[in-house]
C-alpha positions as CSV (number, residue, x, y, z in Angstrom):
1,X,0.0,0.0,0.0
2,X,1.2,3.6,-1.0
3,X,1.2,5.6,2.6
4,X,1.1,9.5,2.7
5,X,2.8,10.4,5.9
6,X,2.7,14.1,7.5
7,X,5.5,15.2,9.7
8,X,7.2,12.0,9.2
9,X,10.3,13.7,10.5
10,X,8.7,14.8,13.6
11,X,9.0,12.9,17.0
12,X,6.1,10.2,16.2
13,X,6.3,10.6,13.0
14,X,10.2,8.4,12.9
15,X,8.4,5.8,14.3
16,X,5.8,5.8,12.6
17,X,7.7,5.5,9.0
18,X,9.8,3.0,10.3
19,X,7.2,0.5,11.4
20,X,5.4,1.5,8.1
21,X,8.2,1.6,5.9
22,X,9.0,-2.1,6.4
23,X,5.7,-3.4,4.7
24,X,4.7,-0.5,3.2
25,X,4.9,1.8,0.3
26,X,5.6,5.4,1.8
27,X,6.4,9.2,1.1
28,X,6.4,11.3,3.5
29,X,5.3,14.9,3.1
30,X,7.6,17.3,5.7
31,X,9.7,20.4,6.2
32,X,12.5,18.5,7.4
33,X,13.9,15.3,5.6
34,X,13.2,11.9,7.6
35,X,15.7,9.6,9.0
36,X,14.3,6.3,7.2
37,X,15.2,6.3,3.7
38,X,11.6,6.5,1.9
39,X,10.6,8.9,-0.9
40,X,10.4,12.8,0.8
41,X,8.8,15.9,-0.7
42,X,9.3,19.0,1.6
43,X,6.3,21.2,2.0
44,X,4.2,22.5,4.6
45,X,0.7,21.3,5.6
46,X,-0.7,25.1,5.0
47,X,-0.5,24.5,1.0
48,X,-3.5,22.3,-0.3
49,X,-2.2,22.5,-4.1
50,X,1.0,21.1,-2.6
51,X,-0.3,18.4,-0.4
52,X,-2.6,17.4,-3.6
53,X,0.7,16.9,-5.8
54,X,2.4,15.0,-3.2
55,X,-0.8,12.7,-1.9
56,X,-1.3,11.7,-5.8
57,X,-1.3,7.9,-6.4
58,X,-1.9,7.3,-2.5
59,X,-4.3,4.6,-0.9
60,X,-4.0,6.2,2.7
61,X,-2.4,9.1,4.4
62,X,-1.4,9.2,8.0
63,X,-1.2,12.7,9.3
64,X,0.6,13.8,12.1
65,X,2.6,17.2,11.6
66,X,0.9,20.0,13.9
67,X,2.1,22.1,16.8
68,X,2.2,19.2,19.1
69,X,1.6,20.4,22.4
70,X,0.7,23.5,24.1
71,X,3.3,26.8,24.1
72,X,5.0,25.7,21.6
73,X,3.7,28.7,19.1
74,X,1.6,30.9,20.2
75,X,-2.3,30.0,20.6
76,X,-3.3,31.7,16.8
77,X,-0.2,30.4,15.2
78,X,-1.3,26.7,16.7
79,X,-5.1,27.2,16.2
80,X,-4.2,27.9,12.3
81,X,-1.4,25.1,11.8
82,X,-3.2,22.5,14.0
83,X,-6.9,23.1,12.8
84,X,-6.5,24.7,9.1
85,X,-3.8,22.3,8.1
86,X,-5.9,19.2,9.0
87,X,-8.8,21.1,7.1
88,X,-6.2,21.1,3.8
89,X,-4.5,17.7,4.3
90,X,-7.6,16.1,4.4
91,X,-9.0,17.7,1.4
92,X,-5.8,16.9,-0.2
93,X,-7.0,13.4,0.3
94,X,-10.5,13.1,-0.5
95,X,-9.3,14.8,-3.8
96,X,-7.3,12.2,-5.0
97,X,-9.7,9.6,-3.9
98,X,-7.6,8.0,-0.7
99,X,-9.2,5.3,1.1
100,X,-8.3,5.5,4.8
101,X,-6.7,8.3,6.8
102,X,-5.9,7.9,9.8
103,X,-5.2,11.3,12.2
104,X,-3.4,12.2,15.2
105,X,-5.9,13.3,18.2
106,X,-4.7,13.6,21.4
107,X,-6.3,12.7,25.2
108,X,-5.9,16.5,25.8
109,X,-9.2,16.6,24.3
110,X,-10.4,16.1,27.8
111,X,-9.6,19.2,29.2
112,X,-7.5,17.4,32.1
113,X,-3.9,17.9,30.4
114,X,-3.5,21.3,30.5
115,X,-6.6,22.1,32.4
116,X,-4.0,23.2,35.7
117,X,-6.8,21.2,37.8
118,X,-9.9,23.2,36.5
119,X,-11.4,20.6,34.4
120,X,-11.3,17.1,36.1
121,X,-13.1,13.6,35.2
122,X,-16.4,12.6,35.4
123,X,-15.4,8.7,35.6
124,X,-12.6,6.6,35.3
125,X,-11.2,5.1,33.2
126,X,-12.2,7.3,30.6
127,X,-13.4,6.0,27.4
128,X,-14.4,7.7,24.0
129,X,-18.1,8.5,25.5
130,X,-16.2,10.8,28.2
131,X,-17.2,14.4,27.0
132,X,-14.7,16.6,25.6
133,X,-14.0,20.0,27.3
134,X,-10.9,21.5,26.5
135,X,-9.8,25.1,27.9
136,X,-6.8,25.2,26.0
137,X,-6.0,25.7,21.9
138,X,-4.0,22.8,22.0
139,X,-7.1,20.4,23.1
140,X,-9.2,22.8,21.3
141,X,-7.5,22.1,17.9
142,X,-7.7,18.3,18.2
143,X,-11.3,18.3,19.7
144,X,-12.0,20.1,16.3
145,X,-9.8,17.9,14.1
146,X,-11.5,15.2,14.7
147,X,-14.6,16.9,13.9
148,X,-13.2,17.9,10.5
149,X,-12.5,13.8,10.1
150,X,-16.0,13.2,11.0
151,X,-17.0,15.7,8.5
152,X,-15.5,14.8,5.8
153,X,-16.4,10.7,6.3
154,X,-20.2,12.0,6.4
155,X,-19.1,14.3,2.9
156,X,-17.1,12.5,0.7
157,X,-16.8,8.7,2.3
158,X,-13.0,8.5,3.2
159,X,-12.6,6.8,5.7
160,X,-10.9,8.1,8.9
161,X,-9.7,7.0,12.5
162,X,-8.7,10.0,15.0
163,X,-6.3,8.4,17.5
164,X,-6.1,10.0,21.2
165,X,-2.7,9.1,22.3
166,X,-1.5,10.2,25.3
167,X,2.0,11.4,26.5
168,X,4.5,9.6,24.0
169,X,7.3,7.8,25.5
170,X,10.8,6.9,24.4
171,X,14.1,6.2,25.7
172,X,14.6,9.9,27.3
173,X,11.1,9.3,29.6
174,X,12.2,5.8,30.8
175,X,15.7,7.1,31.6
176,X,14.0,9.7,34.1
177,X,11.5,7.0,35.7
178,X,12.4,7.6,39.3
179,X,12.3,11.2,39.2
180,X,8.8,11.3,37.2
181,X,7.4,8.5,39.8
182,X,8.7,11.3,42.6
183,X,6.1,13.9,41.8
184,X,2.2,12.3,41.2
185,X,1.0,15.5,41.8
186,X,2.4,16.9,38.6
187,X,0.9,14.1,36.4
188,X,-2.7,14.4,37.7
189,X,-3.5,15.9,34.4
190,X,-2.3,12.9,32.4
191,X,-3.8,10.7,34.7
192,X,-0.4,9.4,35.5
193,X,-0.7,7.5,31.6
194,X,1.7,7.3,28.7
195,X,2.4,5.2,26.0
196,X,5.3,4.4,24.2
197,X,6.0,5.7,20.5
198,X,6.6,2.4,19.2
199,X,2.8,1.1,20.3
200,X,1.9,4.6,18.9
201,X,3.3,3.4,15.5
202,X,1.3,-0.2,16.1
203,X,-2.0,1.7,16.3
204,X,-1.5,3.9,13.5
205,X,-0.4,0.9,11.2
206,X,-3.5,-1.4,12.7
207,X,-5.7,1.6,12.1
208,X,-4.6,1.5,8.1
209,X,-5.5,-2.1,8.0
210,X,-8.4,-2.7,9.8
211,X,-11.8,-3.6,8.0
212,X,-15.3,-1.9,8.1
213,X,-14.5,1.0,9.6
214,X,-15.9,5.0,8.6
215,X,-14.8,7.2,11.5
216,X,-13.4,5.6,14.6
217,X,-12.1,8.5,17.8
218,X,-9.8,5.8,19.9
219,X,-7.6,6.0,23.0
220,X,-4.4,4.6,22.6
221,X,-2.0,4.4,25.8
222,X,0.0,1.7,27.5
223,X,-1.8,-0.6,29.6
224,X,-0.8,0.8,33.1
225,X,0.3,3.9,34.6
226,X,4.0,4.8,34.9
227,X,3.2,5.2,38.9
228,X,4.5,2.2,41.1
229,X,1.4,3.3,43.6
230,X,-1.8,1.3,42.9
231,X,-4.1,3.6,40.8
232,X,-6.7,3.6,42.8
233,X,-4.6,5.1,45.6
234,X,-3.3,7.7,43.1
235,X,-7.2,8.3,41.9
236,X,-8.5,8.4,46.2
237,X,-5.5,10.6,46.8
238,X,-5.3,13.3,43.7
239,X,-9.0,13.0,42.4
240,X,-11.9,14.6,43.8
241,X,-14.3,12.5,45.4
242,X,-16.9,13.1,43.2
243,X,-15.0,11.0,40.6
244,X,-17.3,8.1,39.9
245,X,-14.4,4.9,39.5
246,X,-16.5,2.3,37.3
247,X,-15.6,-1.5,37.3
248,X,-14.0,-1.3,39.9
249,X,-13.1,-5.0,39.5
250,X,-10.8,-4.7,37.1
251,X,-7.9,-3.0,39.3
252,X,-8.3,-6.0,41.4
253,X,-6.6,-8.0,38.3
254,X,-4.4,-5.3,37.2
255,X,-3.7,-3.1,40.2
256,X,-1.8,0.0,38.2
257,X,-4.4,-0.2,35.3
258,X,-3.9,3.1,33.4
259,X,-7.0,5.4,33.1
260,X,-7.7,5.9,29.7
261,X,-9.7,2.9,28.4
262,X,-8.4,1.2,25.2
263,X,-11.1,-1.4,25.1
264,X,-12.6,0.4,21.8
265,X,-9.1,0.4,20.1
266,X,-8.4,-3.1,21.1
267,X,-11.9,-4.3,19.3
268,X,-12.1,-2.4,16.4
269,X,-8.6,-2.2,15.0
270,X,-6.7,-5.0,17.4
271,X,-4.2,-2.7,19.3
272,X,-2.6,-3.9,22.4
273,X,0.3,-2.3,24.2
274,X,3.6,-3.8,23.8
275,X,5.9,-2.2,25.8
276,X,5.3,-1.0,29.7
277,X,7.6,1.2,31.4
278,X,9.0,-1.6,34.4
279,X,10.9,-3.8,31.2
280,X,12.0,-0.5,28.8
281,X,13.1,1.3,32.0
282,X,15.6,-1.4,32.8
């Protein structure tokens, strides 16, 4: 299969063309040249007649180059890049007839990431039903993404999958384990979760191949927190009380069970987590 990827050179993105690469057909579409040796056209996700040349001949486009998190341009600058360039890239798509595409969302949807404790769950774990409330552009630009994916499935018929990972993980996070584990109460926003880039890279490939799906929204995280502490002790500790905990059952068989339920991606496109922080922190 031909693969499309945006900001292939980015942090996800190298792990994403790797895995892909191996199987797959793929050019990626980014300002900055990737480190896998695949074909490359430079360009930036603003220019539709551009991103129309270079998705030509493509069954699928993966699209990940954005602002990727908060303050890291200011809140116009990521509002236009994050929300118009999705707009353009999947246009670019639907024009040239692509099958699948499959988007970066983000679990700062939520509101809880950068929400500095103003915006806390209803329930955990949280799955897709969880409502969306974001007080920041960041979340605000993915919460609107994935309506522009949803859009366009209703429009055209591409088919699209908005994946909610959470706080990407790779060698640099694991090597600070002990000193992230020190500090709960600066993770209460990410519900102490993560996930490693590489199982990032198994969900977007899964996502590509999986059959009968239009729009899917999915969380995507490892399977437990990065906390030692059980996680209901970090949820009765950091949480309000009025944080309804359902199943509670299932923390008796997995006492550190992250809080961002992946049952939905595990169903509809076969995703399970590969790596957990206790064996990659080693």
């Amino acid at each position: 299969m031909r693969i499309a990827v945006t900001g292939g050179a980015g942090y996800v993105g190298r792990a994403v063309v790797q895995r892909l690469a191996e199987r797959h057909e793929v050019v990626v579409y980014d300002r900055q040249a990737p480190e896998t040796e695949v074909e490359h056209v430079c360009g930036d996700i603003l220019d539709l007649s551009a991103l129309t040349k270079a998705f030509e001949g493509a069954e699928a486009v993966v699209h990940l180059a954005a602002v990727p998190a908060l303050g890291r341009a200011p809140d116009d600058e990521l509002m236009e890049t994050n929300v118009m360039g999705t707009e353009r890239v999947v246009a670019a798509a639907v024009a040239n007839g692509v099958r699948r595409l499959v988007a970066a969302s983000s679990d700062s949807t939520l509101g809880f990431v950068f929400g500095q404790g103003r915006i806390m769950p209803e329930y955990v774990p949280c799955d897709e039903a969880h409502p969306v409330r974001p007080l920041d552009s960041y979340g605000l630009s993915k919460a609107i993404d994935e309506e522009i994916c949803r859009r366009y499935t209703r429009a055209s018929g591409i088919e699209t999958v908005c994946l909610r990972y959470c706080w990407v993980w790779c060698e640099r996070e694991y090597a600070a384990i002990e000193s992230l584990q020190a500090q709960p109460q600066s993770f209460i926003g990410q519900l102490w979760g993560y996930v490693d880039v590489r199982d990032v890279a198994q969900a977007v490939e899964k996502s590509l191949l999986a059959p009968g799906i239009e729009h899917e929204t999915l969380f995507v995280s490892a399977r437990r927190t990065f906390m030692r502490q059980p996680t209901l002790e970090l949820v009765r500790q950091y949480l309000p009380k009025s944080v309804e905990v359902r199943n509670p059952e299932q923390f008796v068989e997995e006492p550190n069970l992250c809080l961002l339920d992946c049952a939905r991606a595990e169903n509809v496109i076969g995703y399970r987590p590969e790596y957990d922080w206790e064996e990659c922190a080693g």
